[in-house]
C-alpha positions in Angstrom: -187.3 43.4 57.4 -185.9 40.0 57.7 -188.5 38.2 55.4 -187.1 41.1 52.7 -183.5 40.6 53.6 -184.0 36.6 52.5 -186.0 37.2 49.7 -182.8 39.4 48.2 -180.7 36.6 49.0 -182.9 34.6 47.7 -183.0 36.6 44.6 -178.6 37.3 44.4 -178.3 33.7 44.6 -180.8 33.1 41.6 -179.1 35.2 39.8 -175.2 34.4 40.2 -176.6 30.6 39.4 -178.3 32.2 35.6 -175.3 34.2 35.2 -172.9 30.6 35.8 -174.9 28.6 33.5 -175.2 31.5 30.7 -171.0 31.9 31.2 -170.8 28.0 31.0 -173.4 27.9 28.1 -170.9 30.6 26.4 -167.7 28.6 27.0 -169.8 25.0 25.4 -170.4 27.3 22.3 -167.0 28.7 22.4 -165.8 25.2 22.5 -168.1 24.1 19.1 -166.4 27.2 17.5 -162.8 26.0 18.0 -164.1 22.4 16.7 -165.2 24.1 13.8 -162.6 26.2 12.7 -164.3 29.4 14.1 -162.4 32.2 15.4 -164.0 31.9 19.6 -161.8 34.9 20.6 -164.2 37.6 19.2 -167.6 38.1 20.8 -167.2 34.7 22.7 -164.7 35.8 25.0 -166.6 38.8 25.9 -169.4 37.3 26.4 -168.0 34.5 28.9 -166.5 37.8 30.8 -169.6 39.1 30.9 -171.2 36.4 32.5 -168.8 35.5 35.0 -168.3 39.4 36.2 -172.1 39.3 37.0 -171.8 35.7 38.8 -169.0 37.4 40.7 -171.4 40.2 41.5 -174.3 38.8 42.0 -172.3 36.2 44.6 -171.0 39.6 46.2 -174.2 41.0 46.8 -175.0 37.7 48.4 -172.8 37.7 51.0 -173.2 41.7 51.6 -176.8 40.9 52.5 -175.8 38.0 54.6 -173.8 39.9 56.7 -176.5 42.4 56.8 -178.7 39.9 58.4 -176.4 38.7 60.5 -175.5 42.4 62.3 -179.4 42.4 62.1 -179.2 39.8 64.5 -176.5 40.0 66.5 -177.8 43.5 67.6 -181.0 41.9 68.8 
C-alpha cells in the first residue's frame, strides 16, 4: 500500500511540474503575441488558466496523498 501511495505521489508531482511548464510555455507565447501586435487575451489567457488550475490540482492531490501516508503511519 505504501509503495502505491509513493508511486501517486510520484505521479501528482509529475504532473503539476507538465502542467507549470505547459502554463509557462503559454505565457512565453502570449508574450511573442503582444510583441507582435497579436491580440494574447483570446485563447491565450484561457489556456494559461487552464494550465495553472491543473498545476493547482495536481499539487492538491499531492499533498492529499501525503497526508494519507502519513495517518498511514502514524496509526502504525
Amino acid at each position: 500500500m505504501f509503495v502505491v501511495l509513493v508511486l501517486v505521489v510520484i505521479l501528482f508531482a509529475v504532473g503539476a511540474a507538465v502542467a507549470l511548464v505547459r502554463g509557462l510555455l503559454a505565457f512565453a507565447r502570449e508574450g511573442d503575441l503582444i510583441k507582435g501586435g497579436g491580440d494574447p487575451f483570446l485563447r491565450r489567457s484561457e489556456q494559461q488558466n487552464r494550465m495553472m488550475t491543473q498545476r493547482v490540482l495536481f499539487q492538491a492531490l499531492a499533498v492529499a496523498a501525503i497526508v494519507v501516508i502519513g495517518f498511514l503511519f502514524a496509526a502504525r
